[in-house]
C-alpha positions as CSV (number, residue, x, y, z in Angstrom):
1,X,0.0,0.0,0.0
2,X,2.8,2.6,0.8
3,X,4.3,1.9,-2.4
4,X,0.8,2.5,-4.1
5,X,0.3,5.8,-2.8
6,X,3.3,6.7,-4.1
7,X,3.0,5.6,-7.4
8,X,-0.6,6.0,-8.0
9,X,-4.0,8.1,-7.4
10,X,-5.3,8.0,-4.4
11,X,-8.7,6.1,-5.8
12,X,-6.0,3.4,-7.5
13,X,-4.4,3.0,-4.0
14,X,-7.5,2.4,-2.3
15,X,-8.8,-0.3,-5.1
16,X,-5.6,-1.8,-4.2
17,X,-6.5,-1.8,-0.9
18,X,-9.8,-3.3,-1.2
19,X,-8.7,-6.1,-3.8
20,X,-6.5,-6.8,-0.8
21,X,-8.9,-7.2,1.3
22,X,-11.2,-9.1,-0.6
23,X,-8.4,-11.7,-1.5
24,X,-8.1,-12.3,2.1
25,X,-10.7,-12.0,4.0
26,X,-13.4,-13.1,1.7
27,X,-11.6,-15.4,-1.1
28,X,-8.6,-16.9,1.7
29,X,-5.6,-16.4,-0.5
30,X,-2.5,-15.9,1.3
31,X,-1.2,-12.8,0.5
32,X,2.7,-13.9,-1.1
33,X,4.4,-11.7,-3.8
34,X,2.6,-13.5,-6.2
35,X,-1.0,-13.0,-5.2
36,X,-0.2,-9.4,-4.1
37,X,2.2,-8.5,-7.7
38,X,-1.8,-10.2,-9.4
39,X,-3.5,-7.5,-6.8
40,X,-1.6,-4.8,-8.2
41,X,-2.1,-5.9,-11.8
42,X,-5.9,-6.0,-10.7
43,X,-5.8,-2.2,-9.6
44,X,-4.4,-1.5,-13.0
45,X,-0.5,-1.2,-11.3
46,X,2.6,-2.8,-12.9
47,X,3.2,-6.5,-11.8
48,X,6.4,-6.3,-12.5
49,X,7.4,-3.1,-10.0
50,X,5.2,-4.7,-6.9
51,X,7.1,-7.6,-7.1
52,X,10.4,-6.0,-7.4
53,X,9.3,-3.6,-4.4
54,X,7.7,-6.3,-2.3
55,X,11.1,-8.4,-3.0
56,X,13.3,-5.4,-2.0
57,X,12.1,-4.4,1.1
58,X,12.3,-0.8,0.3
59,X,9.3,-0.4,2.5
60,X,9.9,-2.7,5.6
61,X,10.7,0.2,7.9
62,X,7.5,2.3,7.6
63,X,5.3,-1.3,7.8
64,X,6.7,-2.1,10.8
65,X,6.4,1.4,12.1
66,X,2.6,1.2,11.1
67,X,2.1,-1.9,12.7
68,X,3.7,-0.3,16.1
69,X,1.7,2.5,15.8
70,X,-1.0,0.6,15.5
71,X,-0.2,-2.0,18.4
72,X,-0.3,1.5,20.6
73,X,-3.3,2.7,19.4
74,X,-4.6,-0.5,20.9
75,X,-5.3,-1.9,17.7
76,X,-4.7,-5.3,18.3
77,X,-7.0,-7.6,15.1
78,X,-8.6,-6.3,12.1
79,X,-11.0,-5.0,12.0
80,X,-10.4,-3.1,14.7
81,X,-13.6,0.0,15.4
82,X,-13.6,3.2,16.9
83,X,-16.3,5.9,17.6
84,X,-16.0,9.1,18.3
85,X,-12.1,8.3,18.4
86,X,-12.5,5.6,21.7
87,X,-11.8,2.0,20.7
88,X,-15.0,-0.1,20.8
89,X,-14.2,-3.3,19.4
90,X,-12.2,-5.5,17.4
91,X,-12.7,-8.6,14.9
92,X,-16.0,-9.5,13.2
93,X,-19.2,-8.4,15.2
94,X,-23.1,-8.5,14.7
95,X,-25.2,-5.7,13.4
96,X,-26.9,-5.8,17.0
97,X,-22.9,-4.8,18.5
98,X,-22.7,-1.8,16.0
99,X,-26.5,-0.7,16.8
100,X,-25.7,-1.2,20.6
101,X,-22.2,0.4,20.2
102,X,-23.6,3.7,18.3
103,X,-26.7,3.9,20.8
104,X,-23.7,4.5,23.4
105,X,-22.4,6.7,21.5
């Protein structure tokens, strides 16, 4: 994603974001340089440059940053929810949690 939203539009970047998700969360593919190189593609991105920048590294740092940042934000499982910028729940919930979590809101 970092390397999208240098590369691309910010609508591109978040197609590739959602093809992302969708590969994984609702189709199960494990997300290697090859499935994510055919996400890119997908989003209308070179192949070829994701898999040279996922094989690189070139953006290892920052992901590990975000993930740390993250981790103190208490975000701890996607999805993680907030409202009104107070954590309220993380991983899958039922429609009755997010009418029950807005009412408290």
């Amino acid at each position: 994603m970092l390397w999208a939203r240098e590369v691309a539009t910010p609508t591109v970047a978040n197609e590739l974001q959602e093809i992302i998700f969708r590969l994984y969360f609702t189709d199960g593919v494990f997300l290697d340089t090859v499935s994510l190189a055919l996400a890119a593609e997908e989003a209308g991105l070179p192949p070829s440059e994701a898999r040279l920048v996922l094989e690189s590294g070139r953006f290892a740092k920052q992901a590990r940053e975000a993930v740390s940042e993250a981790k103190c934000a208490g975000i701890i499982a996607v999805p993680t929810f907030f409202i009104n910028g107070e954590f309220v729940f993380s991983g899958p919930q039922s429609p009755e949690a997010f009418l029950d979590a807005f009412g408290k809101s």
